[in-house]
C-alpha positions in Angstrom: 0.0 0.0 0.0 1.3 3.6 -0.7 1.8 6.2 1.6 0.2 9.6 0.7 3.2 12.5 1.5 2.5 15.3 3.5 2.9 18.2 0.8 5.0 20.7 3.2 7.6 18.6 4.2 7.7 15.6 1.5 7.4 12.5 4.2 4.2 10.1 5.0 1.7 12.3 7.5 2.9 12.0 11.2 6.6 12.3 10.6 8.7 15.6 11.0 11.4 14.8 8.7 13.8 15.1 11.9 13.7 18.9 12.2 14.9 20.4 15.4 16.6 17.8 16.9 19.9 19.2 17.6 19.1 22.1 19.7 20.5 21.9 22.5 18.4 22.9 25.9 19.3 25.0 28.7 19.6 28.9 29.2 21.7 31.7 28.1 25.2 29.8 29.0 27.3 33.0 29.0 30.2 30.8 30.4 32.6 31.5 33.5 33.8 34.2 32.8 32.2 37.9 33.3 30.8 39.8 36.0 27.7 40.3 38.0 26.1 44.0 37.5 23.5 45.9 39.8 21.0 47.0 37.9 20.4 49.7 40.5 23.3 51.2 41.8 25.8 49.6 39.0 27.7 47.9 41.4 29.8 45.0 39.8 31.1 41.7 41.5 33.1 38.6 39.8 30.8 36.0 38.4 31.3 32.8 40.6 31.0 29.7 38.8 28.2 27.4 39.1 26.2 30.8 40.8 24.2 32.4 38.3 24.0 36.2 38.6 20.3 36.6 39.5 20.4 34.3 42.9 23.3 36.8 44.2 22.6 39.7 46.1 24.5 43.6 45.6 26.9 44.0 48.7 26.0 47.8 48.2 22.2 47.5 47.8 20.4 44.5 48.5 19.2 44.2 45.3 19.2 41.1 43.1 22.1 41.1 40.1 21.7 40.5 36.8 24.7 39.3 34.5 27.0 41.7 32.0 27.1 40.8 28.8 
């Protein structure tokens, strides 16, 4: 018996041809290297590895960091 093809992608109905599969998950993986910014008073602290930037705290302020690009 014959297959009908799905007319977008050229394959049987059902099947995605395989696209996406090599995306990697995760976040933003900016690396170890960089630094940790207030976003209020613009203090900056050395990233620590394994700590992302927004579960740190300023020394200044109190207020949550974000990262530096």
């Amino acid at each position: 018996m014959f297959r009908r093809k799905n007319s977008n992608t050229g394959f049987p109905p059902g099947r995605g041809g395989g696209r996406g599969r090599n995306r990697q998950p995760g976040g933003f993986g900016l690396g170890p290297a960089g630094e940790c910014v207030c976003p209020q008073c613009g203090a900056k602290v050395p990233h620590q590895l394994g700590v992302p930037c927004y579960q740190q705290k300023c020394p200044q302020c109190g207020a949550t960091m974000t990262r530096a690009n």
